[in-house]
C-alpha positions as CSV (number, residue, x, y, z in Angstrom):
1,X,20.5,0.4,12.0
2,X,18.2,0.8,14.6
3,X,17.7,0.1,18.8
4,X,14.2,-0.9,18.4
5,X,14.7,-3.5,15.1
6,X,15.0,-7.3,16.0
7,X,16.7,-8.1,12.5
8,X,17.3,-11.3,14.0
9,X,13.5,-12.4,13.7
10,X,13.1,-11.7,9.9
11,X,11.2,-14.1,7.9
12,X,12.5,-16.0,4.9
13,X,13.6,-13.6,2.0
14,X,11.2,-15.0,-0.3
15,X,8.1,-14.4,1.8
16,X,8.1,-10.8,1.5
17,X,9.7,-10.7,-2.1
18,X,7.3,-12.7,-4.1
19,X,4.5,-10.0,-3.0
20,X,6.8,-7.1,-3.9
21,X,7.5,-8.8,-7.3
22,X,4.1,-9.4,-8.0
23,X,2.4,-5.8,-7.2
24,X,3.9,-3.9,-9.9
25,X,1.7,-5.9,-12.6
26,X,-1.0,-5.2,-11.1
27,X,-0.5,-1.3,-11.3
28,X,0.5,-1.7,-15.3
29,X,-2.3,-3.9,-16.0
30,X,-4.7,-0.8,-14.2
31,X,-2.8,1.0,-16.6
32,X,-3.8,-0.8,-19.9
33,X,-7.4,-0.9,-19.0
34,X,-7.4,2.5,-18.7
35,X,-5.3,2.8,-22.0
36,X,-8.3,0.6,-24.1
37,X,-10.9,2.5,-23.0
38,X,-10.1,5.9,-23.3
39,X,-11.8,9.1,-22.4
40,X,-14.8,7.6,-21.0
41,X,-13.1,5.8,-17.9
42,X,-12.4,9.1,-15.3
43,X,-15.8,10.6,-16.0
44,X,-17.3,9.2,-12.8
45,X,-16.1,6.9,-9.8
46,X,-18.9,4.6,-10.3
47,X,-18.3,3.5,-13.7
48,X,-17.6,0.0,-14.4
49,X,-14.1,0.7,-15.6
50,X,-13.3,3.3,-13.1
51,X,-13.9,0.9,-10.6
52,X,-12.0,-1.9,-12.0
53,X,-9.1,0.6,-12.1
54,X,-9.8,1.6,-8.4
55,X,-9.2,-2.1,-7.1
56,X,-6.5,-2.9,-9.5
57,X,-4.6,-0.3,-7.9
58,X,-6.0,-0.7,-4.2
59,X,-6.6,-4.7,-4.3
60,X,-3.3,-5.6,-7.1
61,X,-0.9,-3.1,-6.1
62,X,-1.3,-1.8,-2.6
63,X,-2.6,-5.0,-0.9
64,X,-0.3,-7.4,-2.5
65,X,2.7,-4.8,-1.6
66,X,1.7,-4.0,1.9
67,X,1.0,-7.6,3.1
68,X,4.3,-8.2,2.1
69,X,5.8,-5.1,4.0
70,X,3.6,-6.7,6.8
71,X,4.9,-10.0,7.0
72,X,8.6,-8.7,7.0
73,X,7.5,-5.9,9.6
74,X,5.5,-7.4,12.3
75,X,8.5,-9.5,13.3
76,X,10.9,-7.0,13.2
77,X,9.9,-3.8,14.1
78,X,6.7,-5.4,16.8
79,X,8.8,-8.1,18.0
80,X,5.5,-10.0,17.2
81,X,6.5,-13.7,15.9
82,X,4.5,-14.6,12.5
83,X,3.5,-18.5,12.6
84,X,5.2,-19.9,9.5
85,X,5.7,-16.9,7.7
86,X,6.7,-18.7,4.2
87,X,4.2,-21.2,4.3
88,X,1.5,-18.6,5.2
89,X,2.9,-16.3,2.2
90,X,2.6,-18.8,-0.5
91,X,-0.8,-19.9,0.6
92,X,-2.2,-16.1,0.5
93,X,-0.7,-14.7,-2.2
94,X,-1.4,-16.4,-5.6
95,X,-5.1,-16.3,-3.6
96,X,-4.9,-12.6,-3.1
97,X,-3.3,-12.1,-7.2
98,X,-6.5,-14.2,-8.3
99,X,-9.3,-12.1,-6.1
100,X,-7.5,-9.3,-7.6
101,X,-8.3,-10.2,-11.2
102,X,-11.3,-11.7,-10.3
103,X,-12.7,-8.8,-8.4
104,X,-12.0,-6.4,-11.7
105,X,-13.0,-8.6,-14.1
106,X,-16.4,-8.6,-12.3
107,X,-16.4,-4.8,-12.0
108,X,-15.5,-4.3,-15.4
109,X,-18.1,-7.0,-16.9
110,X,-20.6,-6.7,-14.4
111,X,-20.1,-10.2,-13.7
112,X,-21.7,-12.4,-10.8
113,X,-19.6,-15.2,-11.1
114,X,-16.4,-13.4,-11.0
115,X,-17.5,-11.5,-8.1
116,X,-18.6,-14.4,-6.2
117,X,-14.9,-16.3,-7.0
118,X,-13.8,-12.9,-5.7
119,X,-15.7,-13.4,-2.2
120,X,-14.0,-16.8,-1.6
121,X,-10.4,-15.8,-2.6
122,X,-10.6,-13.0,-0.3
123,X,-12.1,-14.6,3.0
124,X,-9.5,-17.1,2.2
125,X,-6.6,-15.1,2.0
126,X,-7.0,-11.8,4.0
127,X,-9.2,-14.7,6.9
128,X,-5.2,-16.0,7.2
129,X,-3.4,-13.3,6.7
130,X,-5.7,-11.7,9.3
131,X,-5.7,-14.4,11.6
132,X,-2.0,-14.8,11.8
133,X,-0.8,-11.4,11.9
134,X,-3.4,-10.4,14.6
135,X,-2.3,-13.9,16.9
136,X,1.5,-12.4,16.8
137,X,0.9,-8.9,17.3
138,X,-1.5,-9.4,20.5
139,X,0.7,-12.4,22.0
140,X,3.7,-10.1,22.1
141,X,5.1,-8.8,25.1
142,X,6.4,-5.5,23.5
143,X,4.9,-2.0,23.2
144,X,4.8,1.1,21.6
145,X,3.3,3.4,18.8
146,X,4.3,1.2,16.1
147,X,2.5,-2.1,17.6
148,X,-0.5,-0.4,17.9
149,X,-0.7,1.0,14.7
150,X,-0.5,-2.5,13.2
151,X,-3.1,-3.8,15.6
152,X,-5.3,-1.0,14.6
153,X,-4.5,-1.6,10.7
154,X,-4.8,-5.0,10.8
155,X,-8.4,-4.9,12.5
156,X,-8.9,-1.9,10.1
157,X,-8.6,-4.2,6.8
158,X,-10.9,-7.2,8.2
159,X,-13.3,-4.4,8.6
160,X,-12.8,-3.2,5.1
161,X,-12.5,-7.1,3.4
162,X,-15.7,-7.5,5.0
163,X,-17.7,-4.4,4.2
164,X,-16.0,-5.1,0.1
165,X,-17.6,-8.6,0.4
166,X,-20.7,-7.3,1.5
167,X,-20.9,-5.1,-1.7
168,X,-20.0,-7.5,-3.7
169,X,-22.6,-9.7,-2.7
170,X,-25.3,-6.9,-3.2
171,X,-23.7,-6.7,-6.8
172,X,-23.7,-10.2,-7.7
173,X,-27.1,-10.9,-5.7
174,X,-29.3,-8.0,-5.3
175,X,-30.2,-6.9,-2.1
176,X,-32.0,-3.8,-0.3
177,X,-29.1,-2.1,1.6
178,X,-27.4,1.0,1.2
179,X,-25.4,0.5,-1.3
180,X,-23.3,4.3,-1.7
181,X,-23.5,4.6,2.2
182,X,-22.0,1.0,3.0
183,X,-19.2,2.2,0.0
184,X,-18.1,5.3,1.8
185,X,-17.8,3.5,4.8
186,X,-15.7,0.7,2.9
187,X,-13.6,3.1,1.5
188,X,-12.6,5.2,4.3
189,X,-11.5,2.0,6.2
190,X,-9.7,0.9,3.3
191,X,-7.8,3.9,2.6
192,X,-7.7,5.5,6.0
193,X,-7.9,2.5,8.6
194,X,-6.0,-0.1,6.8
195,X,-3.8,1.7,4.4
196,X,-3.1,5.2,6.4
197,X,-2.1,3.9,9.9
198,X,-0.5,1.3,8.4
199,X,2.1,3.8,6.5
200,X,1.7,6.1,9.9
201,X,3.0,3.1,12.0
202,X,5.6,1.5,9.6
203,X,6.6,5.6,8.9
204,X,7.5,5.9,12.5
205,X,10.3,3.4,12.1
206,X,10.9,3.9,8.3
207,X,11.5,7.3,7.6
208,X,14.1,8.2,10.7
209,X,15.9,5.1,9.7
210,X,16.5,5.4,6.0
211,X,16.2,9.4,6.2
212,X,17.8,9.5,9.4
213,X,15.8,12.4,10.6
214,X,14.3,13.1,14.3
215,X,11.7,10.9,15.4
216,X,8.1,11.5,15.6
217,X,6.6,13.4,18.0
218,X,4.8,11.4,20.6
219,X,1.6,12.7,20.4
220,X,1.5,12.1,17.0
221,X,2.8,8.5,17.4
222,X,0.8,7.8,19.8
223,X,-2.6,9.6,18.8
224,X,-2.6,9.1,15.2
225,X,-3.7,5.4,15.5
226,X,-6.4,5.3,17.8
227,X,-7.7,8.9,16.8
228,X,-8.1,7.7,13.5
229,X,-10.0,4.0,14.7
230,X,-12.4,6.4,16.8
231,X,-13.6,8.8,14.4
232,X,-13.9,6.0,11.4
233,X,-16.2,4.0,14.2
234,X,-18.0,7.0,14.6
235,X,-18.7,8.1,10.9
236,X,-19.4,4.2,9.9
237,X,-22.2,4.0,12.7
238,X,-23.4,7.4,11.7
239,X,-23.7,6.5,7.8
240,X,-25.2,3.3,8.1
241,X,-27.6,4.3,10.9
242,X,-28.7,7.3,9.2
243,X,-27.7,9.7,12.2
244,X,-26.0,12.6,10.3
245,X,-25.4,15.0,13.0
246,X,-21.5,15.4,13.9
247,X,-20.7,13.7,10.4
248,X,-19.0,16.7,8.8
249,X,-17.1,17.0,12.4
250,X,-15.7,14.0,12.3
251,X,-14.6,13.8,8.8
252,X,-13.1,17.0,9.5
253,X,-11.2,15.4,12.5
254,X,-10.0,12.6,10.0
255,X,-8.7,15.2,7.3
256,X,-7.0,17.4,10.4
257,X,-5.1,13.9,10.9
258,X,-3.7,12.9,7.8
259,X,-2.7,16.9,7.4
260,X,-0.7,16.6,10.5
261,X,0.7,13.3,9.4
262,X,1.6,14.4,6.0
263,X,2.7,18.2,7.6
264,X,5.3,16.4,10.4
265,X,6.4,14.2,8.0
266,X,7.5,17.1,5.2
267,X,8.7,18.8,8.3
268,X,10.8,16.3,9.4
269,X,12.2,15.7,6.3
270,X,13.3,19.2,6.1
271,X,15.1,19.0,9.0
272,X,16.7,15.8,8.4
273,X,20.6,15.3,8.9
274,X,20.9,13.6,5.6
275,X,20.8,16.9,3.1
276,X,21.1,14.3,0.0
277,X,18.3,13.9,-2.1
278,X,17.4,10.8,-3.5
279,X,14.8,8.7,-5.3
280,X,13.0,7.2,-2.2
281,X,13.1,10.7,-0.8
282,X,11.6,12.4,-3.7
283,X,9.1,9.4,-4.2
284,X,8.0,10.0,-0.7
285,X,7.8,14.2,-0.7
286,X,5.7,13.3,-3.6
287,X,3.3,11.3,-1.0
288,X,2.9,13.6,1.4
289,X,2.7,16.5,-1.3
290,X,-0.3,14.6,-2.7
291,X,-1.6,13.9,0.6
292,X,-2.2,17.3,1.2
293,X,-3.9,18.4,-1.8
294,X,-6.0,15.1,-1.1
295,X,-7.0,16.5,2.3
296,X,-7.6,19.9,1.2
297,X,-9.9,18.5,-2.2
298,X,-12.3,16.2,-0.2
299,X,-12.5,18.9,2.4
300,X,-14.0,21.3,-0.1
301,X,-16.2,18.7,-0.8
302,X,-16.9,17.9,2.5
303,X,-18.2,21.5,3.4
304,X,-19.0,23.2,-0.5
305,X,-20.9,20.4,-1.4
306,X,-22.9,22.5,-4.0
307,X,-20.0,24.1,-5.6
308,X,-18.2,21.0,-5.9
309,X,-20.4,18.5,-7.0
310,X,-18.9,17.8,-10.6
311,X,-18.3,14.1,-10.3
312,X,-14.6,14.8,-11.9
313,X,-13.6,16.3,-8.6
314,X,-14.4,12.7,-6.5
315,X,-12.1,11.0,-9.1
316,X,-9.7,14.2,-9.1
317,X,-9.6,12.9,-4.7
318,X,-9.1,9.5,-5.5
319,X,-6.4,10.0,-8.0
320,X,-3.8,12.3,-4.9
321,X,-4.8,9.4,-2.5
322,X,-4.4,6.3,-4.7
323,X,-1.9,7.1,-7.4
324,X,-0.1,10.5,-5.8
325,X,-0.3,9.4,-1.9
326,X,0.0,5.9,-1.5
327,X,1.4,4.5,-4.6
328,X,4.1,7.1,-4.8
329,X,5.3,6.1,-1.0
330,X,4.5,2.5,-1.4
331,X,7.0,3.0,-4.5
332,X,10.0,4.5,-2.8
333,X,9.7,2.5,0.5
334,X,10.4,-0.8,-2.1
335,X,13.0,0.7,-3.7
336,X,14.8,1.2,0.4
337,X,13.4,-2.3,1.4
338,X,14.7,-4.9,-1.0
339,X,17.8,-3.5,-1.0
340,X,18.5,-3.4,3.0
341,X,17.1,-7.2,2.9
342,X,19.2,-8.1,0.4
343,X,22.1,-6.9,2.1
344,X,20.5,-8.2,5.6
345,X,20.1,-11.5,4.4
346,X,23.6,-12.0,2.4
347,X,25.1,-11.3,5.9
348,X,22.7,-13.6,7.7
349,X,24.3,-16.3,5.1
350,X,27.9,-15.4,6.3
351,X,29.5,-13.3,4.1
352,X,31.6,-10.8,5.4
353,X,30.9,-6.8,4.7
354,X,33.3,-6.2,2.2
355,X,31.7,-9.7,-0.1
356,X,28.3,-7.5,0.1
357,X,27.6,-5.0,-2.1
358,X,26.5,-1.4,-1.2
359,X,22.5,-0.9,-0.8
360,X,23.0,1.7,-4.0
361,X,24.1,-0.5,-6.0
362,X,20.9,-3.1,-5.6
363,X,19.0,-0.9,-8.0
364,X,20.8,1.7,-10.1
365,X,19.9,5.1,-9.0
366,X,19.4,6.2,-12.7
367,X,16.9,4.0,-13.2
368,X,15.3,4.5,-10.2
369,X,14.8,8.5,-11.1
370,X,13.6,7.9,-14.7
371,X,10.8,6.1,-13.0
372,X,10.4,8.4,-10.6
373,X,9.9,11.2,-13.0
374,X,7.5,8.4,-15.3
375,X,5.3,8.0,-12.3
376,X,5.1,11.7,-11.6
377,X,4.5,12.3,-15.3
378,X,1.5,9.4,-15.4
379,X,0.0,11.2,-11.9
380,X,0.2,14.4,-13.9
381,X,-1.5,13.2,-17.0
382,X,-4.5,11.7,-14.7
383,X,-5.2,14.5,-13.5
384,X,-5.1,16.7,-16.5
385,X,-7.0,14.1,-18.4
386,X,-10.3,14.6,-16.0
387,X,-10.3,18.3,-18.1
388,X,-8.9,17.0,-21.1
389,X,-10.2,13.8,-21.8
390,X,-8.7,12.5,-24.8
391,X,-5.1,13.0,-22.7
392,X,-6.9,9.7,-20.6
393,X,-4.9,7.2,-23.2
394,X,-1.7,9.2,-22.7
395,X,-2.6,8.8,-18.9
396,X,-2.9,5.1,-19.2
397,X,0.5,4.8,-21.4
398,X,2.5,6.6,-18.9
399,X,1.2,4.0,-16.2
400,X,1.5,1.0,-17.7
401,X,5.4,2.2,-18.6
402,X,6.1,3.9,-14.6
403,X,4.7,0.4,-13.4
404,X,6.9,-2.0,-15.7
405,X,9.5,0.4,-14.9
406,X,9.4,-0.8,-11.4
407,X,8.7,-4.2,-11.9
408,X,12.2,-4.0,-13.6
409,X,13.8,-2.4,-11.3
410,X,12.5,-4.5,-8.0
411,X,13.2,-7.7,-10.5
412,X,17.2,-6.2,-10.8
413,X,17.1,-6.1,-6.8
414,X,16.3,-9.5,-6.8
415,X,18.7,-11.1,-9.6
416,X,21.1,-9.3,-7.7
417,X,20.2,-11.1,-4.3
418,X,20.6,-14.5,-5.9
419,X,23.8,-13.5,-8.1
420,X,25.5,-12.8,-4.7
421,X,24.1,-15.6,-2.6
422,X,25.2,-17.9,-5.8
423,X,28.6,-17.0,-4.8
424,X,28.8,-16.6,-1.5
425,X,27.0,-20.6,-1.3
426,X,27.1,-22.2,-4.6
427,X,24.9,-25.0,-4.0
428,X,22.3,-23.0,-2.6
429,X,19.6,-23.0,-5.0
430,X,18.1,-19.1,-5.6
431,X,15.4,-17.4,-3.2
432,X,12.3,-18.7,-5.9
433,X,12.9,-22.2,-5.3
434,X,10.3,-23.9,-3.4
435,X,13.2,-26.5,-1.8
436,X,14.4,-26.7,1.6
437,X,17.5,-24.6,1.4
438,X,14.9,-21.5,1.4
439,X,14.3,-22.2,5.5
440,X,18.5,-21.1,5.5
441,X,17.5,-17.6,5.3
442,X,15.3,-17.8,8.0
């Protein structure tokens, strides 16, 4: 498939799939609070629900889903070895699904206790997942754009996990320090340290494979990462010290960024040699569409402060990068991923080519696009119900639906997995069984 994969070095099967099965609840369970409340939730970012919704997303969906993508990625695409891989994924991810709920519950009720469980589940889990991924990715002897962009992500989301704890605390607790300044800083780690290069970096290997278009161009491989770790250093020590000169430079320089990452992406796209379009190609588009508008919303914002201080704009920003950017891409890269490891790891088990079935046929295109068009219906709806409120139920219906939708569909991938292994080795119990047998797909 490609030079620079060492498919050999995969983890277990189960390691990456039980976070990929798990993250779509998360997303329709955003989508029922936001169904119960009603018009009220998208009037602000700093309501209770809106930011219970903002972490169910962010915390649920996109951490649970990318720490999977992680654990499968760092060995193959890095060549970095992951210590244990399946013991490390059962131990962090029913801790990472409780901090989840916790965390919202606490948000949404106010609630010190649930914060405070939803300190210790997340130095717990991300303090492992951390610690292991960052001990394999610096102890390998391989190089390029891709291994640094991991590095860089992976530092990027202790950064974040600890700035969210230190909120939390001042939430739960009390406490003198600046609250809204120490939350922008959170949040642009989160979304553009952790969760941007990460999708920059696993982009560079993802999208010419499954889309078979060019590469990326090297400065953009190359520069993206560390650009991006530069300029968030810069406007972190320049919000919490107070020193606002440059600020509005250097968020400019992280909007030009993601616009060039989002512009080469849609431009190699167009030029790719594949001319069919499918679901994970739409999904994606979608992304980088969204991406765009994101960019150019926040940088009115940025520099028209006055003329776009309505609060309904901020949430308008967050709903293109959460739900438009990152969820849409996060969405088709699962729908490309479980099936090439289901068809990886049936061949790792010995059956021949013909035994396997095709990578379409994991998860049946049709369904696939319905969803597609569900999720871009429920993105849709968000953003019309900021100026038509009562549309905010319809909003939340469409989510909960685009989410179970995938849950389905990722679930289909995965019965199909086991039907197949089933036959190919009858006694070998399925990929959710916590026996022995699960160490043969390693």
């Amino acid at each position: 498939m490609h030079a620079n994969l060492s498919f050999d070095q995969a983890p277990p099967i189960s390691a990456p799939f039980r976070f990929f099965l798990t993250a779509p609840w998360f997303g329709a369970l955003a989508g029922v609070v936001l169904t119960v409340t009603g018009a009220d939730a998208l009037g602000s970012r700093w309501t209770p629900v809106a930011l219970a919704l903002t972490h169910l997303m962010v915390v649920g969906f996109m951490l649970q889903a990318m720490c999977g993508a992680v654990l499968q990625f760092v060995p193959v695409a890095a060549g970095a070895n992951i210590w244990r891989p399946l013991w490390v994924a059962r131990a962090i991810h029913p801790l990472l699904a409780l901090a989840a709920l916790a965390l919202a519950g606490g948000l949404l009720w106010q609630s010190p206790d649930w914060l405070s469980a939803a300190i210790v589940l997340f130095t717990l889990a991300i303090g492992v997942f951390v610690g292991v991924t960052t001990w394999g990715l610096w102890r390998t002897p391989a190089g390029g754009a891709t291994l640094w962009a991991l590095r860089i992500a992976v530092l990027a989301l202790a950064v974040t996990v600890v700035l969210g704890v230190w909120l939390a605390e001042i939430l739960a607790r009390g406490g003198s320090a600046p609250l809204l300044e120490i939350a922008a800083v959170h949040l642009s780690w989160g979304l553009g340290g952790w969760a941007g290069v990460l999708l920059a970096g696993v982009s560079y290997a993802v999208v010419p494979m499954f889309q078979l278009t060019r590469p990326y161009p090297r400065w953009l491989a190359q520069g993206f990462a560390p650009a991006t770790m530069a300029l968030l250093t810069l406007t972190a020590w320049q919000r919490l010290s107070g020193a606002t000169w440059g600020l509005d430079a250097a968020t400019g320089g992280l909007l030009a960024l993601a616009a060039a990452y989002a512009g080469v992406t849609l431009r190699l796209q167009y030029t790719r040699r594949r001319k069919t379009i499918d679901t994970t190609f739409r999904l994606f588009r979608v992304g980088m569409v969204s991406l765009l508008a994101c960019v150019v919303l926040t940088g009115l914002q940025t520099f028209l402060p006055t003329t776009f201080a309505d609060p309904r704009y901020a949430v308008a920003t967050g709903v293109l990068a959460i739900a438009g950017t990152f969820v849409s891409v996060i969405n088709g890269m699962m729908y490309k991923i479980m099936p090439f490891l289901n068809w990886l790891h049936l061949q790792r088990l010995g059956a021949s080519l013909a035994e396997i079935p095709n990578m379409k046929n994991m998860i049946s295109e049709r369904a696939m696009l319905w969803q597609y068009r569900l999720h871009l219906l429920a993105v849709g709806l968000l953003l019309l119900a900021l100026v038509a409120p009562p549309l905010t139920r319809a909003a939340g219906l469409c989510l909960t639906a685009s989410f179970v939708w995938l849950a389905w569909n990722l679930t289909s991938a995965a019965r199909r997995y086991r039907q197949f292994k089933m036959q190919i080795h009858p006694k070998i119990q399925p990929f959710t069984a916590r026996t022995r047998a699960s160490g043969a797909d390693s």
